[in-house]
N, C-alpha and C positions, 0 to 999 in steps of 0.2 A: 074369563069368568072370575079365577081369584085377585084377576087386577081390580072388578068390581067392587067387590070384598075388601079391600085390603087398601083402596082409595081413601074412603072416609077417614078409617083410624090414621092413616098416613097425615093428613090433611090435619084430626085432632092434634094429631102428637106436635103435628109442629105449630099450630098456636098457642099449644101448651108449653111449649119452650121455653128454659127462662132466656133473659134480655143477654146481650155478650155485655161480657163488662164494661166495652168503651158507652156500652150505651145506658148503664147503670153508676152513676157515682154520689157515694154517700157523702150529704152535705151538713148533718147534724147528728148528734147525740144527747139526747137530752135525759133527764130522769122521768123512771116512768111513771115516780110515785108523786106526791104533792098532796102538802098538808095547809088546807085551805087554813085562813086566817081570823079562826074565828076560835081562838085557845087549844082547847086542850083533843083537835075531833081527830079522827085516827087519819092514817095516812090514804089517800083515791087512788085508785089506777089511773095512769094518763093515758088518752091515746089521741091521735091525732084526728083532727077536728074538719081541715077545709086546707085548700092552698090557693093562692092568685099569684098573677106576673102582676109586677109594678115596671115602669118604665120611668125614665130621665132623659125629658127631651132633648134637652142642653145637652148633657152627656152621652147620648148613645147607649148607655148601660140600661139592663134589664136583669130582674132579682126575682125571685121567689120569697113568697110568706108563707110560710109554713104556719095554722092556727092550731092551737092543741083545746082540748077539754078534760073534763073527768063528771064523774059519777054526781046531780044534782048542783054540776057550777050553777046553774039559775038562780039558786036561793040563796048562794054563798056570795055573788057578786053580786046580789041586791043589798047585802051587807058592806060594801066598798072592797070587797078583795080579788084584786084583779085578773087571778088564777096563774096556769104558767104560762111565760112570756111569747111571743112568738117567735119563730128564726127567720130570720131575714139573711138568706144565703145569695152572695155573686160568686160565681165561678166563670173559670175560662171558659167560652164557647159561647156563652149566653149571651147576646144582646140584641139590642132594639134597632131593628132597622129603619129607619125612618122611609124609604125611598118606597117600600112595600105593606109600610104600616105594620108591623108583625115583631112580635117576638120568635126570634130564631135560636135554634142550638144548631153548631157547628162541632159535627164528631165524628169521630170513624170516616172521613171523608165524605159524608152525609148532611146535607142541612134539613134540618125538619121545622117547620113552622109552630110554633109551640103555641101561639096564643095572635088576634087579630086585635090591632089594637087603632082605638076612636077615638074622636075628641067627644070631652062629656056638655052635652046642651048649656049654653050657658056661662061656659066657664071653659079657663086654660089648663085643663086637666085632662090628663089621658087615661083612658078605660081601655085594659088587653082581657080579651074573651081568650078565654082556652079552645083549641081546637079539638082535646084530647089527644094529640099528638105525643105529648109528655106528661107524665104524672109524677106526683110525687106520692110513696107509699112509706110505710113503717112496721118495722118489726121490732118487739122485744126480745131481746137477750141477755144474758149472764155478765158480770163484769167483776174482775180480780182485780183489785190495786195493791201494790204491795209499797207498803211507806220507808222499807228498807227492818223494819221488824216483824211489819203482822202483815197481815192477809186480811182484807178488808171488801167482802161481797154485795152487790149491789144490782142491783135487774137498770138496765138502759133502754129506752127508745132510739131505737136507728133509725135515721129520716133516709129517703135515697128520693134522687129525681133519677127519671127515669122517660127512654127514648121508646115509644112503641112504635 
């Protein structure tokens, strides 16, 4: 009877797990603040926006795009300001396999299918669909630089791909 009981929360607890670290690795840091370019407007929150796989047929490689946003980019990039940039992160384990059509990660002795990838109608262009398999998330945190005088504080976005 308490094995009844005591099943569920078990079962919670470990979806609720965080990831092991071979299967979490931070591929960016960016600033989380951005001061659109249209003079003198105060600084936005950044946060992240969207992500996709890109792949390189020729080469076997396969990347992540990291897109960020902040608070009314729409009206600011109707002005020509291109907002902040995106990260285009390679890392070890990632690539395209051509033979199964898929973006793979290769970790923890693990390979995960991260993303299924097409030819796009038309054209010699490749389209990788997320399987969900891998995400990429972001947290803000705190950041100390010390220039060798001052102490110098600044808030960061931390980008991280990640194995689910």
């Amino acid at each position: 009877m308490k094995l009844a009981i005591l099943l569920p929360f078990v079962l919670s607890m470990a979806v609720a797990a965080p990831a092991p670290d071979d299967a979490r690795i931070k591929i960016a840091t960016v600033p989380a603040e951005y001061r659109p370019d249209t003079g003198s407007e105060r600084l936005q929150p950044v946060k992240m926006d969207s992500f996709h796989f890109e792949v390189n047929q020729e080469t076997g490689r396969a990347r992540v795009v990291v897109e960020y946003t902040y608070p009314h980019a729409v009206g600011y990039r109707s002005d020509g300001d291109p907002g902040p940039q995106p990260t285009l992160a390679q890392f070890p384990g990632l690539t395209y396999d051509p033979a199964a059509s898929a973006v793979v990660y290769d970790g923890g002795g693990k390979r995960t299918v991260c993303a299924l990838v097409q030819k796009t109608k038309g054209r010699r262009t490749l389209k990788a669909k997320s399987t969900g398999s891998c995400v990429v998330t972001a947290s803000v945190g705190e950041r100390t630089q010390d220039d060798g005088f001052s102490l110098h504080h600044s808030r960061a976005l931390d980008v991280y791909f990640e194995v689910r």
